[in-house]
C-alpha positions in Angstrom: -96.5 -21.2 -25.8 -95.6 -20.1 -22.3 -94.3 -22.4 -19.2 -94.9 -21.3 -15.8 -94.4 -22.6 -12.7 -97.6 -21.4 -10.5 -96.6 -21.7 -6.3 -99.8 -22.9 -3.8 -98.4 -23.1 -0.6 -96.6 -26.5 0.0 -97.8 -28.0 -3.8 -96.9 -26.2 -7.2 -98.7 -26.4 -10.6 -96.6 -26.2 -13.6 -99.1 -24.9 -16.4 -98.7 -24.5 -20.4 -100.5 -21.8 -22.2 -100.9 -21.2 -25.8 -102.9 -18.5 -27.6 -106.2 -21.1 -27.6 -105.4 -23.8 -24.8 -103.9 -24.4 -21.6 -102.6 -27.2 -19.4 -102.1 -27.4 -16.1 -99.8 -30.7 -13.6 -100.0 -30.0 -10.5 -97.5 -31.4 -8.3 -96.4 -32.8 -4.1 -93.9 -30.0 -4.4 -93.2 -26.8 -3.8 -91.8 -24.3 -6.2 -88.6 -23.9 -4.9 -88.4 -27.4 -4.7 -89.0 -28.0 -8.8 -86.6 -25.4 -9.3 -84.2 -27.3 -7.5 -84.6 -30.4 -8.9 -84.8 -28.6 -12.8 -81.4 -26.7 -11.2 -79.9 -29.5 -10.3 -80.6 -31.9 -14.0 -79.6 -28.9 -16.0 -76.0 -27.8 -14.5 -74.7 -31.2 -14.3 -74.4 -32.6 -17.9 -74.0 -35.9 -17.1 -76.9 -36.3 -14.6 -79.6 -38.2 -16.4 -82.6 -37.7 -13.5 -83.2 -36.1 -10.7 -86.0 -37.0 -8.0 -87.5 -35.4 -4.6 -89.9 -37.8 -3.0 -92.4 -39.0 -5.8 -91.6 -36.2 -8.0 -88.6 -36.9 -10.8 -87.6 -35.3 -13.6 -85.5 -37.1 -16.2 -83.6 -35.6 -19.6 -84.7 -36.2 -22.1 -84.0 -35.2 -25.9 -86.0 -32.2 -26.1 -86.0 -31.0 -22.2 -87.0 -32.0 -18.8 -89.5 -35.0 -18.7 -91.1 -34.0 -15.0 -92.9 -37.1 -14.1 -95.3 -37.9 -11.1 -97.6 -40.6 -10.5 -98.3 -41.2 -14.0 -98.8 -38.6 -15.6 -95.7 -36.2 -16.8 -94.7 -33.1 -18.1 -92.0 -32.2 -20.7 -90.8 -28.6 -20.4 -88.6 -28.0 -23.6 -85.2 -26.7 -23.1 -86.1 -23.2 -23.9 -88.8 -23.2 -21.5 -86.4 -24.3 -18.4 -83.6 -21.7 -18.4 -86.6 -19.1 -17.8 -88.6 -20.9 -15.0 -85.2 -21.6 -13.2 -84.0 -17.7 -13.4 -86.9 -16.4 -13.0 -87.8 -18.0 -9.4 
């Protein structure tokens, strides 16, 4: 499986990939924007959510819980550390 986050100008679309399927949220954000907010969650260990406008993410057990509208997104702990050092 494979977590990306995909940039489209002001928006962003994280999408999940496996061998035979693939998932895409898009979201009011932009890129840098999700990073920040995944950034910000994932250094401070007792923050419990963070939020930009209609877009939160939350921790959660197994990773960050991005949530908008409502629908949401989890993005497993493994997953994270790459899409934030890889932006």
């Amino acid at each position: 499986m494979t977590v990306s986050i995909k940039a489209t100008g002001d928006t962003c679309i994280l999408k999940e990939a496996t061998c035979s399927t693939s998932a895409e949220f898009p979201l009011p954000i932009s890129k840098a924007g999700l990073v920040a907010l995944l950034t910000e969650l994932l250094s401070d260990a007792e923050c419990q959510c963070a939020a930009d406008g209609p877009v939160r993410v939350d921790r959660m057990r197994d990773g960050p819980r991005v949530q908008y509208g409502s629908g949401t997104f989890l993005v497993r702990y493994h997953d994270a550390c790459p899409l934030i050092l890889g932006a």
